[in-house]
Each structure stands twice: as C-alpha cells, then as structure tokens.
N, C-alpha and C positions, 0 to 999 in steps of 0.2 A: 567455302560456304556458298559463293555467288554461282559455282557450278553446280552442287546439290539442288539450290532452289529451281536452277535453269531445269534441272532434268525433273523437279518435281511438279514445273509448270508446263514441259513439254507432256507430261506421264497425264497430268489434267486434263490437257486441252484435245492431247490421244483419245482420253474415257470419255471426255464431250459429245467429241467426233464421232465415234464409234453407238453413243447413246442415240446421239440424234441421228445417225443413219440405222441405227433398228427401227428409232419412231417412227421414220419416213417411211419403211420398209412395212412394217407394220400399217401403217394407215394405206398404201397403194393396195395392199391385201385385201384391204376390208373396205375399202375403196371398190373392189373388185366383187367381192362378196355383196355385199349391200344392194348394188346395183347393177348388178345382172341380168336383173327381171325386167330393166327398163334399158337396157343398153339396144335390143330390136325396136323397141321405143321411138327414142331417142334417134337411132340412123335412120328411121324409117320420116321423122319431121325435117332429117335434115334432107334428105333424100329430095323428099316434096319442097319444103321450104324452101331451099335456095332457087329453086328456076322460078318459082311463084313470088317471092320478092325480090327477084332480077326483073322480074316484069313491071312488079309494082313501082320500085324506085327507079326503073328506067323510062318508062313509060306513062305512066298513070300517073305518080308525085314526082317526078324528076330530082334526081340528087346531083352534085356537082361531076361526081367521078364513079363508075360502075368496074367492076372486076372482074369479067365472065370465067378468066382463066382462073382463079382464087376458088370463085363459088365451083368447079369443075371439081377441083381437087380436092374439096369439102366432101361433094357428092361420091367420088373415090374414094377417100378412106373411109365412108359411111359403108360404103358396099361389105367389108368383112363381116360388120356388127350384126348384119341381116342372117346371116349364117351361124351366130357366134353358137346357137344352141346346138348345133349340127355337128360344128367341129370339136370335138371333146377329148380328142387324142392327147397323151402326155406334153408334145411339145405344144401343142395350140395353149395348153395350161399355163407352160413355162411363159409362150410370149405376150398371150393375154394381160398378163399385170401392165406390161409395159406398152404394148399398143395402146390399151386403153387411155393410158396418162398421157401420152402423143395424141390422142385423139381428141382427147378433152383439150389438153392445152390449143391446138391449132384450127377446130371447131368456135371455142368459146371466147378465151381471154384475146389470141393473137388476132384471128378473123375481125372482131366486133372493134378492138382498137385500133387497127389496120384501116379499116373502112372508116372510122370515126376520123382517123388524120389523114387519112386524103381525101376527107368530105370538110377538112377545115372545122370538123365537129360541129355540125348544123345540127340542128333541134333534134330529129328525125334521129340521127346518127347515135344521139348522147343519150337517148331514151331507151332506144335497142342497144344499147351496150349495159344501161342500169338492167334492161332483162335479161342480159345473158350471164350477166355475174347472180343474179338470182336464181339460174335454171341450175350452173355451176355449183353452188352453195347443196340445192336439192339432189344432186347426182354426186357428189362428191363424197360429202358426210361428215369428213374430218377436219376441222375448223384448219388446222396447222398445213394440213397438204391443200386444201380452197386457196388460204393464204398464199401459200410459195406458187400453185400452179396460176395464178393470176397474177402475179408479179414476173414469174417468167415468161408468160404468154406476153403482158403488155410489154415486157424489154425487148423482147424477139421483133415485136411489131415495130415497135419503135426504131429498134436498129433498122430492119428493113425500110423504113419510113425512110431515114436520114442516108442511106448508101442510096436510093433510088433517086437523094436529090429532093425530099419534099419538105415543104415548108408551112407554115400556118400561120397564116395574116387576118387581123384582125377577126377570129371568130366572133360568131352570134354569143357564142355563151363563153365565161372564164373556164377556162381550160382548169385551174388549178382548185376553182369551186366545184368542178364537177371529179376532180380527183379525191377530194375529200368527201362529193356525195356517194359515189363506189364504194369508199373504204369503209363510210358507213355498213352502208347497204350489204358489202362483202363480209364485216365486222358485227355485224346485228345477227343476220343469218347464221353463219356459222356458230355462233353464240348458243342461239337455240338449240341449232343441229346438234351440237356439242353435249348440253345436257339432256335432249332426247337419248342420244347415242349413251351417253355416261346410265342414264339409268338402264338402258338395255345390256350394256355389260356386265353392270352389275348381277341383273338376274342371271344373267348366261352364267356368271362366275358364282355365282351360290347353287343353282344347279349342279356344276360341274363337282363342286366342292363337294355338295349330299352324296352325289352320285360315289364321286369317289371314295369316299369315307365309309361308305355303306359295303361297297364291293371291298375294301380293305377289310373289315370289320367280317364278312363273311366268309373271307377267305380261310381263316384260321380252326375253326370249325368243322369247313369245308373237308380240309384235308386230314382233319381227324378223322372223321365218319369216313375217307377212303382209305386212308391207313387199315384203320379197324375193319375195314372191310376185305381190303388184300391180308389182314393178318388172319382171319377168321376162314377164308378162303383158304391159306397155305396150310391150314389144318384140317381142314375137312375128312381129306383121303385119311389123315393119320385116326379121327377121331371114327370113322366109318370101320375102321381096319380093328378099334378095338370093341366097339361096340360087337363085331360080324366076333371076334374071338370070343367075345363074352358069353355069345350067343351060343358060337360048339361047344364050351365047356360048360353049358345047363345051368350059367346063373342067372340068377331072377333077374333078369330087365326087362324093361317095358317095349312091345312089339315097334318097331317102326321099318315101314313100307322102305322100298329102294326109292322108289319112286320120290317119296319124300327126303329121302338122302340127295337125289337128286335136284329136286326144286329148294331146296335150301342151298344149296350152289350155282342153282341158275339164279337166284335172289341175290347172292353176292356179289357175282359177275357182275348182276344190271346194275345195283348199288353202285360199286365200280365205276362201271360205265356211265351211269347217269353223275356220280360227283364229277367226271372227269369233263362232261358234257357242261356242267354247271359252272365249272371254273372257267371253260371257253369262254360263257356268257361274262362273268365275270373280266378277265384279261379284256374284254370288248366292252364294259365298260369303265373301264380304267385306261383303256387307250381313249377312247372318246371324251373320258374326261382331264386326260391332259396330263395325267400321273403319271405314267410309266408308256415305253412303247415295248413295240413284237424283238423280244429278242431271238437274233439272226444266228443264234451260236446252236438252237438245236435242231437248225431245219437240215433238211436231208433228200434222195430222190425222193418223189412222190408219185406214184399212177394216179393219171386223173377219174379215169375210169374205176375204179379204187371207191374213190372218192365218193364218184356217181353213185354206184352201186353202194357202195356202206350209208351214203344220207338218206337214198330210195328205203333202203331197210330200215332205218331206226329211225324217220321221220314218225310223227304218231297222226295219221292220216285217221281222221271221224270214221270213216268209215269204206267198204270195199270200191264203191262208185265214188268215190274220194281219188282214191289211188288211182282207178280207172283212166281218170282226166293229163295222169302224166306219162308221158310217150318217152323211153329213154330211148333212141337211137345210137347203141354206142359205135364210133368209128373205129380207124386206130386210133389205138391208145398212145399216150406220149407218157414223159415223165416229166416234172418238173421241180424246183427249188424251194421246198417251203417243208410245212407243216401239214399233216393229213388232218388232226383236230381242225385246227384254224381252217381248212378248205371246206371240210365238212358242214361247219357250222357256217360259214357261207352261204353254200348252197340251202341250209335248213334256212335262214333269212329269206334268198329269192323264192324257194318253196312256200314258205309262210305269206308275203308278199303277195304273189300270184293268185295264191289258193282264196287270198280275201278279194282281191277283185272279180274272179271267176264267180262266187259266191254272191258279190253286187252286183256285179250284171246278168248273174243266171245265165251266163253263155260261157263258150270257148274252151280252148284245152290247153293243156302246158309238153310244148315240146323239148327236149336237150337230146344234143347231138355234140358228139367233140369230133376236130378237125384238128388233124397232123399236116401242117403245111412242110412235104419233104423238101427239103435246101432252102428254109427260107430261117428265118430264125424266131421266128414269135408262132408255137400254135394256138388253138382257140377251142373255146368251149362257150357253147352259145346255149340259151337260156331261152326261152320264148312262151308267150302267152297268147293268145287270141283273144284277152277281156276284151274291158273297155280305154287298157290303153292309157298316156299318159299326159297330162293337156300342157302346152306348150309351151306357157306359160312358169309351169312346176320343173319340168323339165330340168332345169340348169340347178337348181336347187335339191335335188333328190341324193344328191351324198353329201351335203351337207351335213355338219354334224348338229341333231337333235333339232332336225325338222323334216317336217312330215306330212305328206299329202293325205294321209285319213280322218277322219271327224277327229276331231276331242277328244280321247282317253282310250282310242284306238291305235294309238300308234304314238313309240318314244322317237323316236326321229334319229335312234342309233344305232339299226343296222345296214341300212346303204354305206353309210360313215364307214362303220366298221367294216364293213367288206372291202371298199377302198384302199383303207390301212392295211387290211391283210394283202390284198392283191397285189399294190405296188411296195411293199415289205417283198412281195416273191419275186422282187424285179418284173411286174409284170403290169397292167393298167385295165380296169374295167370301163366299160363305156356303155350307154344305153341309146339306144335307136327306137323311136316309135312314132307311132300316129292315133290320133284321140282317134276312139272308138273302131280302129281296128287288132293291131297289138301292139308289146311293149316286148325291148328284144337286150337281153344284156349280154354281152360278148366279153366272155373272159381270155385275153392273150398272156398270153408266160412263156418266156425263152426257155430252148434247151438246155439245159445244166451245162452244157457242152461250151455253148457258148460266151457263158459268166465270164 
C-alpha cells in the first residue's frame, strides 16, 4: 500500500512539474510576443541611461559605491536588442525567448539589487530599484514569470553581494520594509497586467474558436460542390458522345454548339479549381486558429517556378496594368518539399499584400525572382515590392497570427501567419527585409529535398 501511494505521489508531483514548466514555457512566449515592439525600446534607454547615470551618481549626487564594469556589460547585452528587428532567421527565433529572460533578469532585478547593496541601500538606490521592478512588471506581462524573474535576479545579486565579501551596516532605510514595499509594488502591478492580459486572451480565444468552427462548418459543403463537380466532369465526354450519337441518328434534340459542350467543362474544371482553392483558405484558417496543423504526409517534390507561374495565372488581377506591375524574373528552377496548393496560396497572400500597398502609395512595382544556391543547402525565392514599405515599428509583428498592419476591416491579420506555417512545415523559414518608404522584400528559403 505505502509503495502504490509513493508512486502515486511521485506520478503527482511529475504532472506538477511538467504543468508548471509549460506555464513558464508558455509565459517566456508571450513574454516574447507582447513585447517585441518595445524591446529596441528598452536597449536603446539602457544604452543611453547607464553612462548618463554613471555620471549623475558619480559625479553630480555622489553614491557610496559606482560600477563602471556592471553598467559596461548592461550596455553589451543591450547592443543585440538594437538589431533584434533585423535578425529574424530561424535560429535568432529559437534563442530570442531565452536572451530576452537573461536580459531582463541582469538589466532589472540583479543590476538595481546589486547597486542598492553596495550602496548599503541609500534613499537614491531604494527608489531606482521601486522603478525598475515597475518597468519589469510593464515588459514582462505575465504576473507568474515578473514574480520568479525578480526573485532570481535579486538571489543572483545577493549571492554575488555575499562571495564579493559585502556587508550592510546600519542603512538609512529597513532593508526588510522595503522588501515588502517591492513585493508590493511587484504584486499590485502584475496584478493589473494579469487581468489586462486575461481579458485579451479571452478575445483572442473566441476569435480563434469563430474562426475555427466556421472553417469546420464550411468544409463539409465545400467538398460536396467538388465531388459533384469532379463527378459531373467524369461524365461529360460520355454525355457529349451520346448527345453527337443522337444527333446522326435524326432524333429530335435540341441544337447545342461545341462550343458550349466546351465551356460547360471549362465551368467544371474552374469549380474544381476554385473549391480546391477555397479549402486552402480554409486549412489556413484552421491552422491559425489552433485546430489542426499541415499534414507532412502529402507533401511531395515541388517546382518552385511551378508555383510562380500557376499563382501569376490564377491570381485575379482588376485589371491588365494590374498584372503589368508584376515582373517574374524566373531563374533556375529548384524543387522542394511541401505542397504546390499550400505554396500557391502563399504567394496569392504576398500578391494580394503588395498589390494593396502599391495601390496606397500610387507607386512601385513587385518584383520575384528564384535563386538556386548550387552546393549550399537552402535556395531562395525572393518577393519584392517598391511601395511604401514597412515601418519598423510593425515589422517584428507582421507573422504574427491575426494582426495586421492595414486600417480596420482591411486586413484579417492571417496570412503572414499562414505563410509562416506553411513555409517552416516545408522545413524551410520566411523572413522580411525592408525600409519605410522604399520597399518590403520577403525571401522564401527551402532546402533541397536531398538534403532532408
């Protein structure tokens, strides 16, 4: 009996574990997500700030003890953040969640406690560390990671305080009163954040949910009207063949043209075609809303030029000087790992895209060109526009799922997203390079099947 309970308290403490390290997991995420927009920000105050109050508290207000070598190392890992919108490669992805939390921790909580105990926490010291646990609270988001990365910051500090040999005699303020006004202040904050954050969830998750349920709901349908339409198709030739027979043997039926036997089959085809089109849109919102993802079991080689070429022809361009504006430059061709639908309607995303801002700024032209990189392992298909470009600010945010740089009811904010999912589904990663107000440039790389 005493061993059953043992293994059903170790089996508990396992599902704990494992709970609370997805929460964590989960909050560095969105930790990540949330504030992105402010992370150039943020390096860019600490950048300035530290030699501007190395001045101040050394010179100007005098503190007991200054750091130049600490505030150095501040300004150093500030330096990546400055870039962070620039580097967008797969692995900058991967290590991002985790520099950032290194960043934040030895910026905010270790930095601010650090200098507060080997300033013997003078007045000055205990006030700039009440503001750093509040900038922490605004950059973080998620009451539960605030918490843990402020308590690891201040241990870190601390141990470093006490291996260096330092001590704290008699300070100006109670050390233990102002531990309790932080945790306040750390505990009130996030508090807030928390149900700001909770109700934003929310909506995000009833969104996802309509969206879902809707693309489920339409699916069903969907695939009728293609059924009946490939079935209607596979009879065609037979129905054309008795009609033409009906015809030599002088019975009364009613005249009809080839022509019309014809376009009643280009009508199927498109049918066809356009359900098949319509279920991509579909699959692309059901991945973005969290229901299903791309299954890998029907993809196959693909030409990317293919690709090119079939989106150029079935995109529906307003008009001739529409089409005019896009330049296919095709190179070699390569082949790669996915799905031709899925690629297709890719590219109809960055065409659609493009074509709206070309359209608001009344300028520019959209260029595609693919590149075969021989002996290297990733080719590329590059994308470009001459609008207005993407401000730099939006930047970091643009595959975000269901957000969107256009007015109001101009844009569902789910095909950057979706492009994403499909591109690194093909083992492969899309990235976007631009500059406001000259162009916006999306590079799609995909290894050689070869290489898998």
């Amino acid at each position: 009996m005493s061993s059953m309970n043992g293994r059903a308290i170790a089996r508990w403490l396992r599902t704990g574990l494992q709970r609370i390290w997805l929460r964590l997991l989960s909050s560095v995420r969105l930790s990540v997500e949330y504030s992105r927009a402010n992370m150039k920000l943020f390096a860019l105050f600490e950048i300035l700030g530290q030699p501007i109050y190395f001045i101040l508290w050394k010179f100007i207000y005098p503190q007991p003890h200054e750091n130049l070598e600490l505030r150095l190392a501040c300004i150093l890992l500030s330096l990546p953040m400055l870039f962070e919108q620039q580097m967008q490669g797969r692995l900058w992805r991967r290590v991002l969640p985790v520099y950032w939390i290194v960043f934040l921790v030895f910026e905010l909580p270790f930095f601010f406690i650090y200098m507060s105990l080997i300033n013997n926490f003078s007045s000055l010291w205990a006030i700039s560390t009440m503001a750093a646990v509040m900038v922490m609270v605004i950059l973080v988001y998620d009451w539960l990671m605030s918490l843990l990365l402020a308590f690891i910051g201040a241990g870190a500090a601390w141990l470093v305080f006490e291996a260096s040999g330092g001590m704290i005699v008699d300070p100006p303020l109670p050390v233990a009163a102002l531990f309790w006004i932080y945790l306040f202040g750390l505990a009130s904050g996030t508090a807030f954040n928390y149900k700001t954050e909770l109700v934003a969830r929310e909506k995000l998750s009833a969104i996802t949910d309509a969206v879902g349920t809707m693309a489920h709901e339409l699916r069903t349908p969907l695939l009728g009207i293609r059924s009946g339409a490939r079935g209607l198709n596979n009879y065609i030739p037979t129905l054309i063949q008795g009609y033409q027979a009906a015809r030599d043997h002088g019975l009364d039926v009613p005249m009809i043209r080839r022509a019309h036997f014809e376009q009643i089959s280009a009508v199927l085809n498109r049918i066809e075609s356009e359900t098949e089109y319509t279920g991509a849109v579909l699959d692309m919102l059901l991945v973005n809303s969290s229901r299903t993802a791309i299954d890998s079991r029907s993809f196959e080689r693909v030409s990317i030029n293919q690709c090119v070429d079939e989106a150029l022809d079935r995109y529906p361009f307003h008009s001739t000087q529409e089409r005019a504006l896009v330049e296919w430059r095709a190179g070699d061709d390569f082949v790669f790992q996915g799905t031709h639908v899925l690629m297709v309607h890719v590219l109809f995303n960055l065409l659609k895209n493009a074509l709206y801002q070309l359209a608001r700024s009344g300028r520019g032209r959209i260029s595609i060109w693919s590149l075969r990189r021989r002996g290297e392992r990733m080719n590329e298909l590059h994308f470009r526009d001459t609008g207005p470009g993407i401000p730099a600010a939006t930047l970091p945010r643009i595959f975000d799922r269901f957000y969107s740089g256009m007015p109001r009811g101009q844009g569902t904010g789910i095909g950057l997203a979706f492009a994403r999912v499909v591109i690194e589904s093909f083992y492969g990663q899309i990235i976007c390079q631009s500059v406001e107000g000259e162009y916006a440039e999306f590079i799609i790389r995909l290894p050689d099947p070869q290489d898998l």
